[in-house]
N, C-alpha and C positions, 0 to 999 in steps of 0.2 A: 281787388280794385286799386289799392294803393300801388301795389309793384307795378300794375300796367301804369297807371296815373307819372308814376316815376319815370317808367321807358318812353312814354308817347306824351309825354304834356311838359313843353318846358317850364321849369321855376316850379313845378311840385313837389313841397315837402310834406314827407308823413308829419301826424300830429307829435306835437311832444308827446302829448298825454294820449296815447290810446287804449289805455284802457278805461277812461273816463268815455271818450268817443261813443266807444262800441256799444260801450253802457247806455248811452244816450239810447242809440238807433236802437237796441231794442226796447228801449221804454217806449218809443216812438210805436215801433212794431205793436209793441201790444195795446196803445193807445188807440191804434186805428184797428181793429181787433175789436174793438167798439164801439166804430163809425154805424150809425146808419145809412141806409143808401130805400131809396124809397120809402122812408117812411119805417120801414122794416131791421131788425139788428140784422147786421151782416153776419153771417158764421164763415168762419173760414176753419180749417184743419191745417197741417203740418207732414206734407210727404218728405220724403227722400228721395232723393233720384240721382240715378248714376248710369254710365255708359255701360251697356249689354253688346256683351260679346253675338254675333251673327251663329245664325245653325250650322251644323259641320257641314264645310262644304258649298258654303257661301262665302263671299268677301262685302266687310262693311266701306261703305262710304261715308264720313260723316263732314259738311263741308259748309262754310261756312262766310258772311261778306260783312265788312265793314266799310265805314262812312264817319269822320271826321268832319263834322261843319264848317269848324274854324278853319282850314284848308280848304274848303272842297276838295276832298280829295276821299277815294271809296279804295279796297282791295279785297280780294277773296282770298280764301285758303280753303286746305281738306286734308284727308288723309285717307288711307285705304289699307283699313288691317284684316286679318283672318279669325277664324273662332275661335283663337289662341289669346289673341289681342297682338299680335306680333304685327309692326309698322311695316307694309309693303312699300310704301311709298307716301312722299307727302310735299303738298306746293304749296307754292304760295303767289299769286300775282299781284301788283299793286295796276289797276284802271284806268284811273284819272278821275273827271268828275264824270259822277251818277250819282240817282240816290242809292239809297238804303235797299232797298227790293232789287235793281238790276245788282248790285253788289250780289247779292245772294242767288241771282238765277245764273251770272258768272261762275260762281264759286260751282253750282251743282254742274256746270255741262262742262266744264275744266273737268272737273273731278271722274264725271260720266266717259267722257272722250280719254281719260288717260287709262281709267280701266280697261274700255274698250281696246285700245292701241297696246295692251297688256296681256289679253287674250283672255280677260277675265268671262267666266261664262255665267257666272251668279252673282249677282249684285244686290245689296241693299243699300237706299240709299238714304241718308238718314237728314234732315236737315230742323233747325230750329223756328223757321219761317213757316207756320202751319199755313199762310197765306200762298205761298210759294208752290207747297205741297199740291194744296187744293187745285192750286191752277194747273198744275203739272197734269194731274189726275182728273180734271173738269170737274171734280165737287164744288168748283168756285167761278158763276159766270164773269167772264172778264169783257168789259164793256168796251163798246168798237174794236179798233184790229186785236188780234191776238200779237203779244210783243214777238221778236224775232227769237228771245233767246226760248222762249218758251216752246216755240214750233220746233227749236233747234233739238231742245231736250227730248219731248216729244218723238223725234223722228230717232233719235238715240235707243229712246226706248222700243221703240217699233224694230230694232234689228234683232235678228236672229241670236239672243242672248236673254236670259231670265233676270229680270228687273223688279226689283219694290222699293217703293218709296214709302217713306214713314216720317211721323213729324218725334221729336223729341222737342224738353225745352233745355233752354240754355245753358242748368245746369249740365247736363247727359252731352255736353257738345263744346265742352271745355276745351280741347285740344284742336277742334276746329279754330273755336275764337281766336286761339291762342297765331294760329296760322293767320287768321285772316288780319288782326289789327299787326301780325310782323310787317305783311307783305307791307304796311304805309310808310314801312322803314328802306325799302329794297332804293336803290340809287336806280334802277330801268325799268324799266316797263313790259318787261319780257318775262314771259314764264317761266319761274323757278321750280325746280324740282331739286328737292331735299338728298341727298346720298345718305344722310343721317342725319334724324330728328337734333334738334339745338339741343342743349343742356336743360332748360324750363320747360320746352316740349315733353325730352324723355321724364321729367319727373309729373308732369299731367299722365302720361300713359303709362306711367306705374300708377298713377292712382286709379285711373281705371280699370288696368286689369286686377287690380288686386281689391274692386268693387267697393272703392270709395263714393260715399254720397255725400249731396249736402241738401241740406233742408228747405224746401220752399213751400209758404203759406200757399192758400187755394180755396177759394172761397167756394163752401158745399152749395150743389144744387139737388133740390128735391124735386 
């Protein structure tokens, strides 16, 4: 958070003291860890999650949109590797203004249409917006028109080519983020297509092929 804070937010300095910081945030953590919420203790547990490589013989999509306030300003990213973890390709476009959700229905039909135009014939597509997912998939009614990007992806999927979508969360989709808050840095407006991943990219895509996680709380349901 701090390295992005660094790149994307003028006048941010890391803490003098970070290891006092950290310390905090998780006293914090485990403070609420003992919140109640109706009346009831809240239980939570402690997963790990990392990016998974696609079956042999698929190519993954994992893609991703951001939204800057203080600008108005949104952009997506993605990237498209194989069950090796090897980067086929990777973009990045900055928008303009939208929120937050078209940022990320961007990010998936960018990603979808570049596969496509690749001759990819299996696709997974992975995205951090489980809201997103659902609408793709209709688990989730969307009230009055259906948006355009949505029917857009939709009709993607309806071509003659084997398609799934999957939700991951944020951790599992590091390399996406990492694209989609660049593209807010790109000078046009125009789709970029990566010839090879940045220096901070390729070192997210060594963490994940080599099945780094990181911890996120998760509150148990019975």
């Amino acid at each position: 958070m701090w390295r992005n804070k660094s790149i994307f937010e003028e006048g941010f300095r890391r803490p003098s003291n970070p290891t006092h910081v950290i310390f905090k945030m998780g006293t914090e953590i485990d403070r609420c860890k003992q919140a109640h919420v109706n009346g009831r203790p809240q239980q939570k547990d402690t997963i790990f999650i990392g990016w998974k490589q696609p079956q042999e013989g698929w190519i993954k999509l994992n893609c991703d949109g951001a939204h800057k306030s203080s600008i108005n300003l949104s952009g997506c990213g993605g990237l498209l590797r194989d069950s090796y973890g090897n980067c086929l390709s990777s973009f990045a476009r900055k928008i303009g203004s939208c929120d937050a959700l078209h940022a990320e229905m961007w990010g998936m039909y960018i990603g979808m249409n570049l596969a496509r135009r690749q001759g990819i014939t299996h696709l997974q597509v992975e995205s951090d917006s489980k809201m997103l997912v659902d609408m793709v998939t209709g688990n989730c009614n969307v009230n009055g028109n259906i948006p355009t990007l949505i029917k857009r992806i939709r009709d993607l999927k309806n071509m003659n080519w084997h398609v799934q979508f999957n939700h991951t969360w944020r951790e599992g989709n590091r390399s996406a983020d990492w694209l989609a808050n660049f593209s807010l840095t790109l000078n046009s407006f125009d789709l970029h297509v990566l010839e090879s991943p940045p220096r901070e990219l390729q070192s997210l895509i060594f963490d994940d092929v080599s099945g780094a996680c990181m911890p996120r709380s998760v509150r148990i349901v019975f």
